[in-house]
C-alpha positions in Angstrom: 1.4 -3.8 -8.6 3.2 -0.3 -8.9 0.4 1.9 -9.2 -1.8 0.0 -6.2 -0.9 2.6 -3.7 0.0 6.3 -3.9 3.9 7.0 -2.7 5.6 10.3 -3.0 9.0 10.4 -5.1 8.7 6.7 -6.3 11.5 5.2 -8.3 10.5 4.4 -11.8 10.0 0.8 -12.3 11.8 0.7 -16.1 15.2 2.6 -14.0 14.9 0.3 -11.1 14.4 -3.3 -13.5 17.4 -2.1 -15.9 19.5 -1.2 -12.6 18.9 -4.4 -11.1 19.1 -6.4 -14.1 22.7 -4.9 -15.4 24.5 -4.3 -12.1 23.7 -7.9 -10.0 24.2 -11.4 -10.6 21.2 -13.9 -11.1 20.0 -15.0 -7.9 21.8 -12.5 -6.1 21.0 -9.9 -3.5 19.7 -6.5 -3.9 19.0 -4.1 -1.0 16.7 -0.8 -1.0 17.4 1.2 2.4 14.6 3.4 1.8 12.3 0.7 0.3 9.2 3.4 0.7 6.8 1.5 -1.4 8.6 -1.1 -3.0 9.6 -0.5 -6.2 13.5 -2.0 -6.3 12.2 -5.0 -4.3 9.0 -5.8 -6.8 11.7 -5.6 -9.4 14.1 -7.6 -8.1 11.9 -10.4 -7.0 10.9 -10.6 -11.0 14.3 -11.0 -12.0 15.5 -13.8 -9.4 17.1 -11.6 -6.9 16.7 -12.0 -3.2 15.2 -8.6 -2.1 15.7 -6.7 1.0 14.3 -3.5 2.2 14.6 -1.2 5.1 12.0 1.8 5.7 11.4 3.5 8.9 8.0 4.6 7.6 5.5 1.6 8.9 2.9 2.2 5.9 6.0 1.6 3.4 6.9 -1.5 5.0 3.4 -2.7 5.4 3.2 -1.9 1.3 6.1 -3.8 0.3 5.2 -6.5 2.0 2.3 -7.0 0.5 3.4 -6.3 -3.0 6.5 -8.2 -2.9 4.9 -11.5 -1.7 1.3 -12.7 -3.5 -1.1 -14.1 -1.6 -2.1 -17.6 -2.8 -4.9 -18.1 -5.1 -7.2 -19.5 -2.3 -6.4 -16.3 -0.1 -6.6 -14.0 -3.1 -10.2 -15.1 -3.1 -10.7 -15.0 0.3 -9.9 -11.0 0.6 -12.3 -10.6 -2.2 -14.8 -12.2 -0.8 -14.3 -10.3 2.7 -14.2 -6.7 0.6 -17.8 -7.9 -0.4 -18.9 -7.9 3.5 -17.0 -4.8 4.3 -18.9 -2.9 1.5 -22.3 -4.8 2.5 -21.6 -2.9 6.4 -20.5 0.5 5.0 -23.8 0.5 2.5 -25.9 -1.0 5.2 -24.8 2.2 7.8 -24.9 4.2 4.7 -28.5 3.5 3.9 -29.4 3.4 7.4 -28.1 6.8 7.7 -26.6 5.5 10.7 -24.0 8.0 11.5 -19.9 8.2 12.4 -19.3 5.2 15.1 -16.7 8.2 16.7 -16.0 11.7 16.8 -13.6 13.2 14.4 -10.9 15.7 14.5 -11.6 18.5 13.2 -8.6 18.0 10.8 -10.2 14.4 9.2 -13.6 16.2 8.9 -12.2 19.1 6.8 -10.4 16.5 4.4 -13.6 15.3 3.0 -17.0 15.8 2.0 -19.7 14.7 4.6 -20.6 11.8 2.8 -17.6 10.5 2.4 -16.2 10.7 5.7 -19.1 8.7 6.8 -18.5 6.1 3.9 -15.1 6.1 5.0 -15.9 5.1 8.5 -18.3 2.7 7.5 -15.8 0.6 5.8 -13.0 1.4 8.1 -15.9 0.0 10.5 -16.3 -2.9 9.0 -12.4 -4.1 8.2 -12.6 -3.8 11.9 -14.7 -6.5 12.2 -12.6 -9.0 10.3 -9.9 -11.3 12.3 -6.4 -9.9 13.0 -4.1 -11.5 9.7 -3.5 -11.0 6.1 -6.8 -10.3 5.6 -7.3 -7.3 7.6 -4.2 -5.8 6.7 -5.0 -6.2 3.5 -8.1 -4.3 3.3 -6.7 -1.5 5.5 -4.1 -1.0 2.8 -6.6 -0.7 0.0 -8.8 1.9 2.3 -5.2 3.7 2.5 -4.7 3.1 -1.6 -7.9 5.3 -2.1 -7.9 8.1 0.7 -5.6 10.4 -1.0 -8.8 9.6 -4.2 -11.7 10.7 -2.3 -10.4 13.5 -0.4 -10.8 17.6 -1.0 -7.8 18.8 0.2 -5.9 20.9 -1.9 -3.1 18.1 -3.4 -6.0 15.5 -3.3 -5.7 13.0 -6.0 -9.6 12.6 -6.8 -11.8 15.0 -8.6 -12.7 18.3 -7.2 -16.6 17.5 -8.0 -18.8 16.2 -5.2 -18.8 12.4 -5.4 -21.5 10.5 -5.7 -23.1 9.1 -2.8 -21.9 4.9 -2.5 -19.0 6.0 -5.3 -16.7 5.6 -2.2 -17.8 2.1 -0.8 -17.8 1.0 -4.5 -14.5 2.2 -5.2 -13.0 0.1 -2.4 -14.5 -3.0 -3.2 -13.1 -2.3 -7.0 -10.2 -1.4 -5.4 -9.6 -5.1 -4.1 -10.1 -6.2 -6.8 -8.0 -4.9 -9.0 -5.6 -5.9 -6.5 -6.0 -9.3 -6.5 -5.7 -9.6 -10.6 -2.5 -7.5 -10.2 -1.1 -9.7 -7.8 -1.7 -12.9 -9.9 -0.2 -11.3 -12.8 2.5 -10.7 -10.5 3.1 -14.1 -9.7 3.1 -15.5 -12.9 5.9 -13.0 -13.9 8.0 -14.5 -10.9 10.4 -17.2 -11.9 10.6 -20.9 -10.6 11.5 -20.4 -6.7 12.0 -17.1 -6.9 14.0 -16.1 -4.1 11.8 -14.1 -1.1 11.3 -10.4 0.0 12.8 -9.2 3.7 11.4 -6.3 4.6 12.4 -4.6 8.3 10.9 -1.1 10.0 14.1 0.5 10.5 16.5 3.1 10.3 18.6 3.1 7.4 20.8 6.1 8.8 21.9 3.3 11.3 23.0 1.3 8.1 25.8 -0.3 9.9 23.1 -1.7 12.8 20.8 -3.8 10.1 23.4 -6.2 9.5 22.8 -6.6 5.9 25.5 -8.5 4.9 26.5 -10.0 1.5 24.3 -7.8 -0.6 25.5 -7.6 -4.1 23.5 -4.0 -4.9 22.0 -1.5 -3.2 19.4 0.5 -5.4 17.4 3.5 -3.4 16.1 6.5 -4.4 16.5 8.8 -1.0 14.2 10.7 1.1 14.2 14.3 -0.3 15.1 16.2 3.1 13.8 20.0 3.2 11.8 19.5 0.2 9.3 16.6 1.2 7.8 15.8 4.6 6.7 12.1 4.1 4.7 11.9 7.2 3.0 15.3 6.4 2.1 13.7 2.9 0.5 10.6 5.2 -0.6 11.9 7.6 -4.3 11.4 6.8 -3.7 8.3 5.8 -2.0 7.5 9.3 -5.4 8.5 10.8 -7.3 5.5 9.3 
């Protein structure tokens, strides 16, 4: 589940496994005050530890969440089959030619191409639609997993050819889906009653105020400050 969602200065898995592995007991308690996307806590949940992590970043703790707990099988199929109607809307409006359902700052129009702006909003549209719960969180994570993909800005992640016209709304629902495998293959890696993930929107620089007590390790990997400005590197993201 590492690679399901963009994060800037991410820990490397292999470091934090080895870390967690030789420096806590089995069963134990390992902490990550700046949890970002959740690297030391997917870790530590393989190898038996009770994980805890702290971000103040609400996109980070939304992400760890999700990848440090699987979603049963029946709801794993449930959010695939809800990616299905959210693509069915966005090609529908796309087809349709039906236009934004709002105006857009001049900021989110000059991050992407036309098209997929509108393919964007489309989907965004229709993960509106769905109930408030997992499910809904869940797709608005994998529309946040493929913005930094489709957009033109200059440290865009996606190609700098025009994309096809769909490619988006097909890339979400693929998206999901690899999701869903990764999150099963997840769970079978877990051991038998695994301990569970904590994961709090906080402060760490107010360590003393997030009562973690009894922790055995604390593995983080630090904000970078006056070399990376995390909510700059979100901040289209934030808009969706």
């Amino acid at each position: 589940v590492h690679g399901f969602h963009s994060y800037p200065a991410r820990l490397h898995p292999v470091t934090a496994a080895h870390l967690v592995e030789a420096l806590s007991k089995a069963r134990g308690s390992v902490a990550d005050p700046f949890c970002g996307c959740g690297t030391v806590l997917v870790e530590a949940r393989r190898l038996g530890r009770k994980a805890i992590g702290v971000d103040l970043n609400p996109l980070a703790a939304r992400l760890t969440r999700f990848k440090t707990q699987p979603l049963a099988a029946e709801q794993r199929a449930e959010l695939v089959l809800a990616a299905a109607r959210v693509t069915e809307h966005a090609e529908e409006r796309r087809v349709a030619a039906a236009g934004p359902t709002h105006r857009y700052a001049p900021v989110q129009r000059e991050a992407f191409d036309v098209h997929v702006l509108l393919e964007l909003d489309g989907l965004a549209d229709g993960i509106k639609r769905e109930a408030p719960g997992f499910l809904r969180q869940s797709l608005n994570l994998a529309l946040s997993s493929i913005i930094s993909k489709v957009g033109r800005a200059p440290n865009a992640e996606g190609p700098s050819k025009r994309l096809a016209s769909g490619f988006t709304i097909r890339f979400f629902e693929n998206r999901v889906g690899e999701i869903v495998r990764q999150l099963a293959e997840y769970e079978a890696l877990l051991p038998d009653k695994a301990p569970g993930a904590t994961v709090r929107e906080a402060d760490a620089r107010e360590l003393a105020s997030l009562g973690l007590k009894n922790v055995d390790l604390f593995v983080s990997s630090p904000p970078y400050p006056g070399v990376l400005d995390y909510a700059e590197y979100h901040r289209t993201r934030f808009g969706w």
